[in-house]
Legacy VTK file of the C-alpha trace (Angstrom):
# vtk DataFile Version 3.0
C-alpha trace
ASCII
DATASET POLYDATA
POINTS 341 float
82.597 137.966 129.781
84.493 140.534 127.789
87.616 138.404 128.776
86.381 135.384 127.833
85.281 136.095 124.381
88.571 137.523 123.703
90.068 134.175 125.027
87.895 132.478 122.495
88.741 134.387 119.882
92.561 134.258 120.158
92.035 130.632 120.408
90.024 130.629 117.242
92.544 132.846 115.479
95.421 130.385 116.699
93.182 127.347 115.481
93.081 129.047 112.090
96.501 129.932 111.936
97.494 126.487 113.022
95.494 124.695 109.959
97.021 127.731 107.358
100.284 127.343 108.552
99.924 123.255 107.830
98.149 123.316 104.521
100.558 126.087 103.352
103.897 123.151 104.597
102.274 120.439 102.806
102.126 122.010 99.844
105.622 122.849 100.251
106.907 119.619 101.021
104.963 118.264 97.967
107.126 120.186 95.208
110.169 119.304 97.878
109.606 115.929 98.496
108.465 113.817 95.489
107.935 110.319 95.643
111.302 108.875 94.899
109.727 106.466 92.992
106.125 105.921 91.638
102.775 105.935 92.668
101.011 102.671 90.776
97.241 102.417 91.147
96.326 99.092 92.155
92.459 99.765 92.551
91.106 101.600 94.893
94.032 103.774 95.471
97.589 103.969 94.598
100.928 102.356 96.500
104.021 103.801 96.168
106.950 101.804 94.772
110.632 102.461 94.536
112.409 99.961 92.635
116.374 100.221 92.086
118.901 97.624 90.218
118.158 95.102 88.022
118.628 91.145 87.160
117.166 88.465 89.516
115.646 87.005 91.505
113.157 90.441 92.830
113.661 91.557 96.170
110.908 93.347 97.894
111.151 95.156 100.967
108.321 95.647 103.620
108.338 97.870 106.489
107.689 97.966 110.311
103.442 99.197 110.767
104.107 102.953 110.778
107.486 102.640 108.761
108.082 103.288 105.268
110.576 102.498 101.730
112.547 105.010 103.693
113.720 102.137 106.624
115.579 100.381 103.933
118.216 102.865 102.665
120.722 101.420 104.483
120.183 98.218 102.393
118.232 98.892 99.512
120.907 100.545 97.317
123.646 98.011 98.451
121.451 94.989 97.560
120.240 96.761 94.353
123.846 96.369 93.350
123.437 92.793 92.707
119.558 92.196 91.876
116.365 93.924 91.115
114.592 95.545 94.395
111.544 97.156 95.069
110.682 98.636 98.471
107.167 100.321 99.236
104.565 101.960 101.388
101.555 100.027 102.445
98.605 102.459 102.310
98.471 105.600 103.997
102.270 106.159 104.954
104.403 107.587 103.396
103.863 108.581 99.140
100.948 106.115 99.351
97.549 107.258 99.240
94.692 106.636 101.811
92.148 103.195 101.039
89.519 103.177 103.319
88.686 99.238 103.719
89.694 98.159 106.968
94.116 97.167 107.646
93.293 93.063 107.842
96.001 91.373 106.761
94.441 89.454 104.186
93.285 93.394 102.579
97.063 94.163 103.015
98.547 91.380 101.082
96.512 91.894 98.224
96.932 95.419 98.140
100.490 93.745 97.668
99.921 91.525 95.343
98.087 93.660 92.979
101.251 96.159 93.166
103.905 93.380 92.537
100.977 92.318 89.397
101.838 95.562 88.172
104.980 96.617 88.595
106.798 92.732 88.472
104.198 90.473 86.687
105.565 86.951 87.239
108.200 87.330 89.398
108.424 85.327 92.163
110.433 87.511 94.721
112.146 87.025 97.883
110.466 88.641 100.968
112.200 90.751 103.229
110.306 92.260 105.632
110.691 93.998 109.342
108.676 93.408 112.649
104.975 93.459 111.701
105.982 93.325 107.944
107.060 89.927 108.783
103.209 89.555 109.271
102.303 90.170 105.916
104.783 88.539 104.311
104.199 85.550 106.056
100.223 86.000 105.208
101.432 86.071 101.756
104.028 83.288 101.308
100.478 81.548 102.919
98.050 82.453 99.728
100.522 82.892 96.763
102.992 79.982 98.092
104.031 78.976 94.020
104.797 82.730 93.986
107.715 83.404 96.473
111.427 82.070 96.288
112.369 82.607 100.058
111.858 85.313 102.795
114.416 86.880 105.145
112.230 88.042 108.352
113.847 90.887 110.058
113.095 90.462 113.942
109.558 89.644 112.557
106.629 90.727 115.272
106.211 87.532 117.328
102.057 86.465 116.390
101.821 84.049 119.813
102.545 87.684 121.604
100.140 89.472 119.797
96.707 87.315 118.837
96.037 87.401 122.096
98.150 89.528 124.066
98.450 90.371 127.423
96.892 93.110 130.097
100.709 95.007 129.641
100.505 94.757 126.116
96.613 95.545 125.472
97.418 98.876 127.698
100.014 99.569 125.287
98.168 98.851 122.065
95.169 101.653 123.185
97.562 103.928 124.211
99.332 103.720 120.900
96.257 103.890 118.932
95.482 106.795 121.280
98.072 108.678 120.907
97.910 108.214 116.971
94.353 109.840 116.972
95.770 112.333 119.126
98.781 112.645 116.495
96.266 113.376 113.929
94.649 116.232 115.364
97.816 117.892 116.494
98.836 117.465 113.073
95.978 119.164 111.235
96.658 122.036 113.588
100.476 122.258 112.472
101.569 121.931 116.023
103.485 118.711 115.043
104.819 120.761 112.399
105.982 123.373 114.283
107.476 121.548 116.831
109.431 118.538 114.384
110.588 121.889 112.793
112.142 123.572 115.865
113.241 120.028 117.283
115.064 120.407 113.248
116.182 123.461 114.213
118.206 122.414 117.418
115.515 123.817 120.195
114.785 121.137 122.981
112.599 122.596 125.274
109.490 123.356 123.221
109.494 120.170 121.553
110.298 118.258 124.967
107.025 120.226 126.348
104.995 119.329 123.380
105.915 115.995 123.761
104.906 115.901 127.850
102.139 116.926 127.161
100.406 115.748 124.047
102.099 112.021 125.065
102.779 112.382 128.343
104.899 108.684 129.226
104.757 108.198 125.386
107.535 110.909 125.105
109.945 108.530 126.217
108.880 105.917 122.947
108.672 109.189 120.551
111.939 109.937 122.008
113.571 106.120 120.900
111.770 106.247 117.621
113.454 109.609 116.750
117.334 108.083 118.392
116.523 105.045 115.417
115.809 107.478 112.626
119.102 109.359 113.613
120.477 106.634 112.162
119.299 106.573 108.531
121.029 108.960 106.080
120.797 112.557 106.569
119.021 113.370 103.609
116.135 111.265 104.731
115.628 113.306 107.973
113.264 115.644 105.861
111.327 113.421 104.254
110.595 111.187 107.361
109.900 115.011 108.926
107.228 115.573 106.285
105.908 112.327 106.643
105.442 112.611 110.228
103.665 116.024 109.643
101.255 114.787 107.860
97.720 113.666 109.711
97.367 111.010 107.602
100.493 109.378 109.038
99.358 108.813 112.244
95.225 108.282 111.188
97.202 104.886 109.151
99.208 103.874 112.456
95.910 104.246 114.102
94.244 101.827 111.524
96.938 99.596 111.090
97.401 98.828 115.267
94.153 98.695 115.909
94.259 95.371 113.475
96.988 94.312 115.188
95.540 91.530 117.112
93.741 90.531 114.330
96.579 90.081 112.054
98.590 88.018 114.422
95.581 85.398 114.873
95.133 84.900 111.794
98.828 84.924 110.914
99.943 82.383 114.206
96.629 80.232 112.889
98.668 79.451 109.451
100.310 76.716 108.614
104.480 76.780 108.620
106.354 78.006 105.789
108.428 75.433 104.565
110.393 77.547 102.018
113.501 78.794 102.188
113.999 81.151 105.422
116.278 82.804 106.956
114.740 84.618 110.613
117.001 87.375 111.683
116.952 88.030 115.859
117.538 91.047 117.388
120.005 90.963 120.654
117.333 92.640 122.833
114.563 90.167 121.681
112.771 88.495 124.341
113.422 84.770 125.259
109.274 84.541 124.110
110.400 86.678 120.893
112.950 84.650 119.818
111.702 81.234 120.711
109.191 82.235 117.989
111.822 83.142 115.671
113.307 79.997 115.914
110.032 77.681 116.083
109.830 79.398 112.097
112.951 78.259 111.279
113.180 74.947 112.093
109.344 74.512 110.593
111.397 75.482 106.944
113.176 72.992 105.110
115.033 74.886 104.118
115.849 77.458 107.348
117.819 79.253 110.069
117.561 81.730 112.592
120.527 84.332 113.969
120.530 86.390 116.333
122.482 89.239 115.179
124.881 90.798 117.750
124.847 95.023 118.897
120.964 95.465 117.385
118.170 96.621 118.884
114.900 95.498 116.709
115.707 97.542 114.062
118.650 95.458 112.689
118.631 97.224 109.636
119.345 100.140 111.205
122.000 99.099 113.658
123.644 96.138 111.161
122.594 96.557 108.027
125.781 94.269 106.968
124.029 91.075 108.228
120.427 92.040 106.537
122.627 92.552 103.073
124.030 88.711 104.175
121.092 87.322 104.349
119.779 88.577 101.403
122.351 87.755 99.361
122.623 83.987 100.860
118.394 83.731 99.770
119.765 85.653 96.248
121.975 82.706 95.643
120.300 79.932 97.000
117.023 80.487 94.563
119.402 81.154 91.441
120.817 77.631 93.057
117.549 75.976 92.521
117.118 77.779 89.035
114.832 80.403 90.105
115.274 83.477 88.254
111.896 85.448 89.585
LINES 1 342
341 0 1 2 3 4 5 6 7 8 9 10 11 12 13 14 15 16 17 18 19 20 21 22 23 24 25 26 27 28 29 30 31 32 33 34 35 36 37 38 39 40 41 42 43 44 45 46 47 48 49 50 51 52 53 54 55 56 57 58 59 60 61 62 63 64 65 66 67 68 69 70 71 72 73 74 75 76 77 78 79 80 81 82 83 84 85 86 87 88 89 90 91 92 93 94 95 96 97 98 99 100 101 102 103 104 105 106 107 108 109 110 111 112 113 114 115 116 117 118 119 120 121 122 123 124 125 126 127 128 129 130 131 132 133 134 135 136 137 138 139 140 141 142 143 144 145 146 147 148 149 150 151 152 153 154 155 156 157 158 159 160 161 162 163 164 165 166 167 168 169 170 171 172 173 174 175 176 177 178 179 180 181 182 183 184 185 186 187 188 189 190 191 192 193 194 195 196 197 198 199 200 201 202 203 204 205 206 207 208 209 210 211 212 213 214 215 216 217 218 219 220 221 222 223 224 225 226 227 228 229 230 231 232 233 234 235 236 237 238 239 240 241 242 243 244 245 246 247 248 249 250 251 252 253 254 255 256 257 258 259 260 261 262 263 264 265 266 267 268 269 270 271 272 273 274 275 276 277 278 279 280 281 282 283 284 285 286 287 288 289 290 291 292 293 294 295 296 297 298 299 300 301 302 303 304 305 306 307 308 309 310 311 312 313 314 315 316 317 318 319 320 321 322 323 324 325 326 327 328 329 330 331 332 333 334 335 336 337 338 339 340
């Protein structure tokens, strides 16, 4: 017995020093890590928004489900040369702050749309947007159609694939929501804090065991995710650190895949966009994928689809050249047609 409670109590004390430890490295990654832009309250909450360059037509960027503004500092800056930009988070990733109704995509792009009310009254921007931000911007172009120019869809999350997906893919949509719960936790304990910080730090086999055994076969995909962000700028590596210490990171992937299915119905249920599109392919997209991708294309009047050579689905990652391409070929074709956003 005497053993036991001591047990307990170590585990207590660990439990405690766990949740210190994390409260006292978010506060220290708030003075180090202010938004790079600003937090605009829409309603309900506030979205953060980091807008660079100037001139027209707007560009806004939207991210992968769990990514953030961060993804798009390969491009942003380089496209913020020529036009105005604004990237963001969608609520409860990265600056943004936590809204409580559920992730449909309908409550997403007007979340959106009240930010781009505020910060851009009457423009009418071009949509760039990656993988399930594709979603949303398609949802958008839907119900504000007089207010878009043209979108550039960046290996955009195939909605056939999702809306009603298969066994394979319904295993791996609990296990990610899962292991985002699971995430959570860990990360109100500051054991994902602890072990992003050694991983930092150059040890391996903490961070590997961590990894086993919190994810188990997910170690492999946390593994991949972390090989991608390798790949951003240096100075981001902290920031995307911090976000991914933070619990309510992985409560918002939680939220936002378990409306995953949802999304995609209602997104493959809507009619074509018939604006101007351009529907960027990675080279490791499936034939289903990309069949998709080009179905979108040809349903524009204005369209085309490319599959873009050495990327894996995060094209702006591996060639951000062609993303800038694209978005400067949409740039010039709505000053073309004498739209100035």
């Amino acid at each position: 017995m005497n053993l036991l409670l001591a047990f307990l109590m170590l585990a207590a004390a660990a439990l405690i020093a766990g949740a210190i430890y994390q409260a006292l490295g978010m506060a220290r990654d708030k003075r180090r890590f202010p938004p790079p832009g600003r937090l605009v309250d829409i309603g309900g909450g506030s979205l953060h928004a980091d807008e660079k360059g100037e001139g027209a037509p707007l560009v806004v960027f939207d991210a992968g489900i769990a990514a953030t503004s961060l993804s798009w500092r390969l491009v942003q800056p380089e496209v913020a040369r020529f036009t105005r930009t604004v990237s963001y988070d969608r609520a409860w990733l990265g600056w943004s702050e936590p809204i409580l109704q559920p992730r449909s995509i309908w409550r997403v792009v007007e979340e959106l749309h009240a930010l781009l009310d505020r910060t851009n009254p009457g423009a009418r921007p071009i949509l760039v947007a990656h993988s399930y931000g594709a979603l949303v911007a398609r949802a958008y172009a839907a119900r504000y159609p007089a207010e878009v120019c043209g979108m550039v869809l960046v290996d955009p999350t195939a909605a056939s694939e999702w809306a009603e997906p298969a066994a394979s893919r319904r295993k791996m949509l609990r296990r990610g929501i899962l292991l985002s719960r699971r995430g959570a936790w860990l990360a109100r304990l500051g054991i994902v804090r602890a072990t992003l910080s050694l991983l930092a730090g150059g040890a391996r086999s903490f961070p590997k065991f961590v990894a086993r055994v919190s994810s188990g076969r997910g170690a492999v995909f946390t593994g991949q995710i972390a090989n991608q962000i390798r790949k951003l700028p240096p100075d981001v590596w902290p920031m995307i650190q911090s976000h991914w210490s933070d619990p309510k990171c992985f409560e918002g992937m939680a939220r936002y895949l378990e409306s995953l299915p949802e999304s995609a119905a209602v997104v493959g249920s809507l009619d074509a966009y018939t604006g101007p599109l351009i529907v960027l392919s990675a080279a490791s997209a499936t034939a289903a994928e990309f069949a998709e991708h080009e179905w979108l294309a040809r349903s524009s009047l204005q369209g085309r689809s490319e599959r873009v050579s050495g990327s894996t689905h995060w094209i702006h990652f591996d060639r951000p050249d062609a993303v800038i391409r694209a978005i400067k070929e949409m740039v010039a074709a709505c000053l073309t047609t004498g739209d100035r956003g």
